[in-house]
KOLDORO-94296 format. One line per field, with one value per residue (C-alpha): residue in three letters; x, y, z. Coordinates in Angstrom, 3 decimals. Layout:
N
r (ALA,...)
xx (X,...)
yy (Y,...)
zz (Z,...)
END
This chain:
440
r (UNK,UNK,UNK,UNK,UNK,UNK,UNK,UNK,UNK,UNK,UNK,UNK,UNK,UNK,UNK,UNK,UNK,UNK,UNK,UNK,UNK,UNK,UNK,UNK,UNK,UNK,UNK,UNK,UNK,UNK,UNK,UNK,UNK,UNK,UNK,UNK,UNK,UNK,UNK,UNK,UNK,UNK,UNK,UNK,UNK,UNK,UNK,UNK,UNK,UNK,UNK,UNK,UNK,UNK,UNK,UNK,UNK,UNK,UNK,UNK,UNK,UNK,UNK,UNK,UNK,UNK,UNK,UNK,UNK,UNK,UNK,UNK,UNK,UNK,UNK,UNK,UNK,UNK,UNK,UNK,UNK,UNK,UNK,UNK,UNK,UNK,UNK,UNK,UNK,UNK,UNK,UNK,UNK,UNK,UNK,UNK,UNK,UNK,UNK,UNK,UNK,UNK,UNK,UNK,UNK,UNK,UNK,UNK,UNK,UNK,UNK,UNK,UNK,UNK,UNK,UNK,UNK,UNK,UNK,UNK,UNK,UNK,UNK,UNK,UNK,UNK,UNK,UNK,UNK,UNK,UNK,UNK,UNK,UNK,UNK,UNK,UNK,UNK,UNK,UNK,UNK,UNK,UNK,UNK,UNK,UNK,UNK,UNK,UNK,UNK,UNK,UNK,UNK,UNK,UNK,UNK,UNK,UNK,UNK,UNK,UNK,UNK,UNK,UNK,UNK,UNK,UNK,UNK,UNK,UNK,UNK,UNK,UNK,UNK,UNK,UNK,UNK,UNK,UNK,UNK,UNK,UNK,UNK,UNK,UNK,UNK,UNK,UNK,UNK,UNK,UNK,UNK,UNK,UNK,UNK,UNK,UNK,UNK,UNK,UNK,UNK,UNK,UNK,UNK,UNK,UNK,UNK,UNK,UNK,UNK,UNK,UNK,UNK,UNK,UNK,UNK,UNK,UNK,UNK,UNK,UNK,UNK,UNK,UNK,UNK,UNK,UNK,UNK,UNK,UNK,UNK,UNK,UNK,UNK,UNK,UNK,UNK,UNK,UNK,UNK,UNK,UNK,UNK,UNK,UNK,UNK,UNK,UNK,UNK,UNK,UNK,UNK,UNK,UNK,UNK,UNK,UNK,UNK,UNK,UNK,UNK,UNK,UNK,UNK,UNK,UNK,UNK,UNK,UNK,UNK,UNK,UNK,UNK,UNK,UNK,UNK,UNK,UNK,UNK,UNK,UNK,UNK,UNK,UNK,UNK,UNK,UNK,UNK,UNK,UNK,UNK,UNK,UNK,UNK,UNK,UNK,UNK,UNK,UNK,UNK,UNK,UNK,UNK,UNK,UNK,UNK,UNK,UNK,UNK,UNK,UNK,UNK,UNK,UNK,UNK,UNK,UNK,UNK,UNK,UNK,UNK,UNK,UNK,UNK,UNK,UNK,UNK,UNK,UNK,UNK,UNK,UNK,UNK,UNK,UNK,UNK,UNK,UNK,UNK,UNK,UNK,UNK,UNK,UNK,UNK,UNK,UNK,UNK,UNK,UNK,UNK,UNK,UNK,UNK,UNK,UNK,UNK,UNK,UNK,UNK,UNK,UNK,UNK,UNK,UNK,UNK,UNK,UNK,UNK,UNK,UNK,UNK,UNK,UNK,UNK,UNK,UNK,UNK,UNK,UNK,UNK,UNK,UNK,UNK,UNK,UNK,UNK,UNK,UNK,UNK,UNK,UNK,UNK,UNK,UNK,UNK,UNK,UNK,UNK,UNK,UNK,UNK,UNK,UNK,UNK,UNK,UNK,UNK,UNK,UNK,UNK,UNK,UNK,UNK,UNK,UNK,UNK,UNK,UNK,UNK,UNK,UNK,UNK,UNK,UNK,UNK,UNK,UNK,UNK,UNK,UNK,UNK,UNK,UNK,UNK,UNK,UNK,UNK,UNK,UNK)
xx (38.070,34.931,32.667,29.663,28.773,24.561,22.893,19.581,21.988,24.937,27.144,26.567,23.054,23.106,25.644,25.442,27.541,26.885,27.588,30.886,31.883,30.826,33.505,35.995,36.079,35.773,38.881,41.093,39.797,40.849,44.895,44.525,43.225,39.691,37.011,34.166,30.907,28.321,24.852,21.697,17.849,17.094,14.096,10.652,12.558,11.780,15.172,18.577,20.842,24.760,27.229,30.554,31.276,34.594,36.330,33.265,31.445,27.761,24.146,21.174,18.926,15.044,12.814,9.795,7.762,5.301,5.528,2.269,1.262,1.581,5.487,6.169,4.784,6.750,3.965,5.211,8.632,9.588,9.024,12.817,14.141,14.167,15.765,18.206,18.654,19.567,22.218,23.879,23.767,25.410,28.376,28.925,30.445,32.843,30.727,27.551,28.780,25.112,25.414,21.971,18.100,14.819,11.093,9.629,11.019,14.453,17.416,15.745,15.741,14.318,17.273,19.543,17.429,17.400,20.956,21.861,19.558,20.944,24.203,26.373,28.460,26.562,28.179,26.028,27.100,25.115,25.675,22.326,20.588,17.088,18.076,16.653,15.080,12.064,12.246,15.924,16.791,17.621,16.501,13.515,10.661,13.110,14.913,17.047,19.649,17.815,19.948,18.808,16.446,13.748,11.033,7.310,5.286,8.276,9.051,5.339,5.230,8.233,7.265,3.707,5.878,8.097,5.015,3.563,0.897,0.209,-2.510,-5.223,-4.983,-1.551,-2.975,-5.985,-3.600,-1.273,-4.256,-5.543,-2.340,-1.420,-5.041,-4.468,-1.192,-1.879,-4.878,-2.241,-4.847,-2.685,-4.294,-2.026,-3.927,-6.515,-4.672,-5.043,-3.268,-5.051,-4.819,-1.096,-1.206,-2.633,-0.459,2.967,3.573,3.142,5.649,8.193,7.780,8.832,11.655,13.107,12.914,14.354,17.032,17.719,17.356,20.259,22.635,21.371,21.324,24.550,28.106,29.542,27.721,30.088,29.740,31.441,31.241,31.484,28.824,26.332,27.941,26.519,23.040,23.188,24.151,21.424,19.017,19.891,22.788,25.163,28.905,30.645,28.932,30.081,32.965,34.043,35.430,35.684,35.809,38.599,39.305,41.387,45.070,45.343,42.856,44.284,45.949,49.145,48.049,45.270,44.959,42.779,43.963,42.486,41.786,38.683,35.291,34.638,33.176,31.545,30.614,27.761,28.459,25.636,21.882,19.895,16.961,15.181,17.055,20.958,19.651,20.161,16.952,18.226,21.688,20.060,17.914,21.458,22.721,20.532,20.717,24.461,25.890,26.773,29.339,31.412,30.127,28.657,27.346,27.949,25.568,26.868,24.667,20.920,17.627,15.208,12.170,11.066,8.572,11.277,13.914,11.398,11.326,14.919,15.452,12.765,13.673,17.662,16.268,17.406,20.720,23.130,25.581,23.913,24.836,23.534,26.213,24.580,26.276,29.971,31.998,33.136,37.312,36.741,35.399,38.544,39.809,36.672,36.282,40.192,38.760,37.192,37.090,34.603,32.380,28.939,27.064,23.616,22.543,19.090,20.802,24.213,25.836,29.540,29.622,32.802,32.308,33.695,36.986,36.933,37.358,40.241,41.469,41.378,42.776,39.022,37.482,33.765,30.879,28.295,25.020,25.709,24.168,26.080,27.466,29.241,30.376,31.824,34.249,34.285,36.202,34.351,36.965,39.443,38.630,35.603,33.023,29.444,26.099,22.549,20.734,17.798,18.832,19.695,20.154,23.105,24.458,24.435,25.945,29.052,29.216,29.217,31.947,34.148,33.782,33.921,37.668,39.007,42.328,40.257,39.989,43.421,43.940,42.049,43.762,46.976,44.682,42.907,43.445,45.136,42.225,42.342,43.266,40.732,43.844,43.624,40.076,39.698,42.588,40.371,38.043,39.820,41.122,37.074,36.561,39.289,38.082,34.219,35.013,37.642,34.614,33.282)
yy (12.534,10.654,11.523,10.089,10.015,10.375,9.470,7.388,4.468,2.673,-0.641,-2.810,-2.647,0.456,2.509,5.766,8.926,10.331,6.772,6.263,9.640,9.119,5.786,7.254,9.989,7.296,5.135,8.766,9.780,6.270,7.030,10.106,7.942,10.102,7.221,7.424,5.396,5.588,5.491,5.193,4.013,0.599,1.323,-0.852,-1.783,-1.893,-2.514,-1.303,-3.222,-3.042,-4.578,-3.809,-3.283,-2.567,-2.018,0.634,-0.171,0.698,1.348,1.290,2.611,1.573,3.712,1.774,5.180,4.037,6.368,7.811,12.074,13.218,12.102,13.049,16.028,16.793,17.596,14.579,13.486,9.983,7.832,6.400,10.136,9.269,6.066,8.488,10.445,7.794,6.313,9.753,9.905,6.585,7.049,10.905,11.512,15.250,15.746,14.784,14.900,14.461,13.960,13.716,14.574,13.836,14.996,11.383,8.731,8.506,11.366,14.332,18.132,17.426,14.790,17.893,20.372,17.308,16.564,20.413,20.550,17.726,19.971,18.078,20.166,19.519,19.601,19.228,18.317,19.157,16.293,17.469,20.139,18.882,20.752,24.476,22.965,20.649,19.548,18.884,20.036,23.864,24.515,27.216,25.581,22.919,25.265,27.578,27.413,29.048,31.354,28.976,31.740,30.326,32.508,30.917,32.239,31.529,28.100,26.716,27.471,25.945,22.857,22.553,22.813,19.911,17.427,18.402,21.085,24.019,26.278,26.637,24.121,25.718,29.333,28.028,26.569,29.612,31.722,30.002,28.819,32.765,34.064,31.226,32.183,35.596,34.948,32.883,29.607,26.671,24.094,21.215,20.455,19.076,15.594,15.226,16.414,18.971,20.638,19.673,21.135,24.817,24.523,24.801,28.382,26.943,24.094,26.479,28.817,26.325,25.124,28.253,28.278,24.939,26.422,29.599,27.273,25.132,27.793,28.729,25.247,23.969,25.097,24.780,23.874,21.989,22.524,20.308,23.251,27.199,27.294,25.987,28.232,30.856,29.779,28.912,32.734,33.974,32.219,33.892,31.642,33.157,32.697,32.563,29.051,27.768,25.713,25.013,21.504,20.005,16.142,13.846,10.172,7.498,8.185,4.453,4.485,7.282,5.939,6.640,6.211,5.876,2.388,2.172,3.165,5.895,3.823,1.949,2.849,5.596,3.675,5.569,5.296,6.256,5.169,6.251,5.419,4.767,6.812,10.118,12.431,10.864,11.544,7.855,8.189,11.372,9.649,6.414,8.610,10.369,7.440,5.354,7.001,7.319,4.489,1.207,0.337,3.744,3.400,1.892,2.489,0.835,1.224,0.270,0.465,-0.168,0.645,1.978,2.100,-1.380,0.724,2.833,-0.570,-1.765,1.225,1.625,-2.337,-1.795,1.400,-0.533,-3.835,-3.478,-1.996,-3.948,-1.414,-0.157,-2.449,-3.001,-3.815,-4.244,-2.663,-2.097,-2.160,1.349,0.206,-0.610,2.261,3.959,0.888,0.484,3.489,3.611,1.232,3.958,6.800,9.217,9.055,10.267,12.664,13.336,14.589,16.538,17.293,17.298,18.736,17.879,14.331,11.984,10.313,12.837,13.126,9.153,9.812,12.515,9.660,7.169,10.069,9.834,13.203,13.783,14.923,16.367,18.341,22.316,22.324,23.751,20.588,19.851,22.794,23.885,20.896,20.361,22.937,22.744,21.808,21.274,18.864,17.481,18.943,20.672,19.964,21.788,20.837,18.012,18.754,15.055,16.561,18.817,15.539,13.688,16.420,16.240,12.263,12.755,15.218,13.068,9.733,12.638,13.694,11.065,14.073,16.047,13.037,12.384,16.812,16.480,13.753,15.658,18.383,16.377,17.546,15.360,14.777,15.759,12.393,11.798,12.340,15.780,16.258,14.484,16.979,19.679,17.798,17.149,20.970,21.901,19.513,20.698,24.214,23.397,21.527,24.562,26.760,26.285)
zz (75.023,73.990,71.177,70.601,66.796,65.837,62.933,61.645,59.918,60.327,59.123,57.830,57.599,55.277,54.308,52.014,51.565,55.628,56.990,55.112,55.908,60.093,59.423,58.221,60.645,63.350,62.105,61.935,65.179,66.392,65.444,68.010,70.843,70.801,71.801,69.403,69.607,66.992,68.104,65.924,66.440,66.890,65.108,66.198,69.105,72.776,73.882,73.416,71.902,71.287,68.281,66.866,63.337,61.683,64.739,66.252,69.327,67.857,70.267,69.225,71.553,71.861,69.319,69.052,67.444,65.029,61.984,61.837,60.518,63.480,64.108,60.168,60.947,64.032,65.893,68.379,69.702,69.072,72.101,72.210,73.314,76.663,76.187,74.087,76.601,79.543,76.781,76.365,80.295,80.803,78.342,79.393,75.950,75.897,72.769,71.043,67.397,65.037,61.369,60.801,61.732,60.485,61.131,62.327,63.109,64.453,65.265,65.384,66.128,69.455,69.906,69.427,72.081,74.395,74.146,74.679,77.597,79.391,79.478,76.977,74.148,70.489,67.628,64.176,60.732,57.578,55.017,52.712,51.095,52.641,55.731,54.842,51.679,51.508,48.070,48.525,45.565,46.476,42.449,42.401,40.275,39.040,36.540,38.608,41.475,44.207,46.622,49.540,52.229,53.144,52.563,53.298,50.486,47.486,49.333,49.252,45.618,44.963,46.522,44.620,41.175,42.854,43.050,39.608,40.623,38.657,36.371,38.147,41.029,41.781,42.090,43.915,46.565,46.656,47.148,49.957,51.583,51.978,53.440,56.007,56.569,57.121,58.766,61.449,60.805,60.547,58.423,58.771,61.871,59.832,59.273,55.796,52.675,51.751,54.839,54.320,51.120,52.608,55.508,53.558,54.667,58.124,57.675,55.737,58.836,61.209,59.226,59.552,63.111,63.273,61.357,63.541,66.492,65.316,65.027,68.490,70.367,69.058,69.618,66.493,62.871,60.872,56.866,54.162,51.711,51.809,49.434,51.957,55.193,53.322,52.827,56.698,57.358,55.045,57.004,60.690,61.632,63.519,61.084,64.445,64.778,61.453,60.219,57.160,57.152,53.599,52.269,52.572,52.069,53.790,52.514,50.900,48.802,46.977,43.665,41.754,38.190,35.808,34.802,31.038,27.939,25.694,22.707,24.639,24.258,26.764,29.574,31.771,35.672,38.143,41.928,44.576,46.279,42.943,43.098,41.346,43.327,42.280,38.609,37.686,35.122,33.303,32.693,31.643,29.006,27.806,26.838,25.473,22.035,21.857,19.935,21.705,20.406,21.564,25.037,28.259,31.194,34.697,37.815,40.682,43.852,45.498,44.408,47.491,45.800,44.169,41.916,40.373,40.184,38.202,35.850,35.197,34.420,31.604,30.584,29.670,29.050,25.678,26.465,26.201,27.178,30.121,33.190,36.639,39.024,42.433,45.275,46.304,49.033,50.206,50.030,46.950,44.810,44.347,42.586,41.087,39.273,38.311,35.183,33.984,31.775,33.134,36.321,35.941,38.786,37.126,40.732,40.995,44.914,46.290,49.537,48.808,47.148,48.637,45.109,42.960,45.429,44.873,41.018,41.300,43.960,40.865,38.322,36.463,35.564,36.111,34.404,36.822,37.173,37.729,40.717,44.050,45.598,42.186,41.112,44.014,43.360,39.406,37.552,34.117,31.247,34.261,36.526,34.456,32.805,34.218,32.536,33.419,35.535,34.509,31.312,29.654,26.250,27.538,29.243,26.413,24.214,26.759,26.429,22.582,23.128,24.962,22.564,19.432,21.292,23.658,23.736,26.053,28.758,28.340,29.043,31.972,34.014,34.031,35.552,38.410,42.379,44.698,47.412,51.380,53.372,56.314,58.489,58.287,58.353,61.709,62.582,62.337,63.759,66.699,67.065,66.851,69.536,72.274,71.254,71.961,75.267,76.526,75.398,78.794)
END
């Protein structure tokens, strides 16, 4: 059996929580003798181009689509689909496995309709929110978990709170984004933001046919959490499609024992992409009046936005306490974060982070956001503890907790879950596959 493996990125050019998660499958699948290539867009490229990393044969097929409106907008597929195409063609994979899509530039929905077309089996996993939510966040107007259907008129007022609009400029928008709407006049094909702007419904609209359309084109939908299976079903998915197929990590990294002591300072850890969205600037404002002598803080990974990198290091300049660590290997975190007393998860948007099975792998509790993708997997006062969401005071109320009581860290640890090996989850894996291909 061959399975060809789809996403935008790949080692060891950048690696994040899909890409580590597409690795590890790969290496498990490996053990069962199930040939798996990963293929991703050699982006501004005319040509295709082949490497191996890690023990992975890697393509990169030619996308040379210059990321103008019109391919944001989806209003044009990306010029390297054919090339795509003849790559898929060549290798004649059992199963086109994607992990992700975009609207532009690189894997995207029309990869997935293509692919199907061409006759091949398509299986698609959903590693994030953004998927039936365009602020990514699946929070209505930032202050409450939304129930996830995608409704045009709620959405597009959701998404002008997102980006800072409201009074009267909000209710001008709304009022004219819903005659268009009804009036079936698509603005966006003005080609400039405001037309944007009054074209939400439009865009929300189409999402939700890209959404049906998935459960529709594909043969199976594979979900990392039951919490987002049934946000797929509320949104016209057929549950028949859907599998539930949660996290796991590779067996070894999975420690025996907790290695600090509890008469340290209570050192705390955040491990992820640093940007808004991971929360990294509600975390930093937490602890920056807490005492600094009773704690610190360690970043470890990379900035992708220079602008907000240069926000953070002057917002801790004068915090000692608060670190910046640079990136880290992936076989390492486990170990990593074992020095630790808590890991932080200040997340604004999660689907079903590998990080916080990488603290129960290193017998460190968690303190995360309350939004789905963490609470689905921190018990609070069990496992770790939950704070609300954007809501730095509430964070920081926890942190003071724990330093106030280190007996409740101590509690905890007996409490944490032994995490699914990657073993089994490409077991499933493989049982979805034979299943899919027998399908017919």
């Amino acid at each position: 059996m061959k399975i060809i493996h789809c996403l935008n990125h790949f080692f060891p050019q950048h690696f994040a929580g899909t890409e580590i998660y597409t690795l590890s499958l790969v290496h498990a699948l490996q053990k069962k003798n199930i040939e798996s290539i990963v293929l991703v867009p050699n982006f501004g490229k005319t040509i295709t181009e082949e490497y191996n990393t890690k023990n992975i044969r890697v393509i990169k097929y030619a996308e040379p689509s210059i990321a103008d409106r019109e391919l944001r907008m989806g209003n044009r597929r990306p010029s390297g689909l054919q090339e795509f195409l003849q790559v898929l063609v060549k290798e004649d994979p059992s199963i086109v496995h994607f992990h992700a899509f975009t609207r532009g530039n690189g894997i995207t929905i029309h990869h997935i309709f293509a692919a199907k077309e061409k006759g091949f089996k398509v299986v698609m996993t959903f590693h994030l929110a953004g998927y039936t939510c365009k602020t990514d966040y699946l929070m209505y107007n930032g202050k409450e978990l939304c129930n996830g259907y995608i409704d045009a008129a709620r959405c597009t007022s959701c998404i002008y709170t997102s980006k800072n609009i409201g009074g009267l400029k909000k209710k001008l928008l709304m009022t004219a984004a819903i005659l268009s709407y009804k009036a079936t006049y698509d603005t966006t094909s003005w080609n400039n933001s405001l037309g944007t702007a009054i074209g939400y419904p439009f865009i929300i609209e189409q999402l939700k046919k890209d959404v049906a359309s998935l459960g529709n084109q594909c043969d199976k939908l594979v979900v990392l959490a039951e919490w987002y299976k049934k946000i797929l079903i509320l949104n016209d998915v057929p549950a028949d499609k859907i599998i539930s197929i949660s996290q796991g990590l590779p067996e070894n990294l999975i420690l025996k024992e907790q290695l600090i002591q509890d008469n340290e300072i209570l050192k705390v850890i955040f491990i992820g992409r640093i940007n808004r969205i991971k929360g990294i600037e509600l975390l930093i404002k937490a602890v920056k009046p807490l005492p600094s002598n009773n704690i610190s803080l360690d970043i470890f990974g990379k900035f992708d936005d220079p602008e907000f990198e240069k926000f953070c290091q002057s917002e801790t300049k004068y915090h000692k306490n608060i670190r910046w660590m640079g990136g880290i290997e992936p076989e390492t975190i486990v170990n990593v974060i074992a020095g630790y007393k808590v890991l932080c998860l200040p997340s604004l948007s999660e689907m079903s982070p590998l990080v916080i099975q990488e603290a129960y792998a290193a017998g460190v509790p968690v303190i995360a956001s309350d939004i789905y993708g963490n609470a689905e997997h921190v018990k609070d006062n069990i496992t770790g503890w939950l704070f609300k969401f954007n809501d730095s005071k509430d964070l920081q109320n926890k942190l003071k907790m724990l330093m106030d009581d280190p007996q409740k860290l101590a509690l905890v640890r007996k409490q944490l879950p032994v995490p699914k090996d990657f073993n089994a989850v490409a077991a499933e894996y493989e049982k979805l596959y034979i299943e899919t291909v027998k399908a017919g």
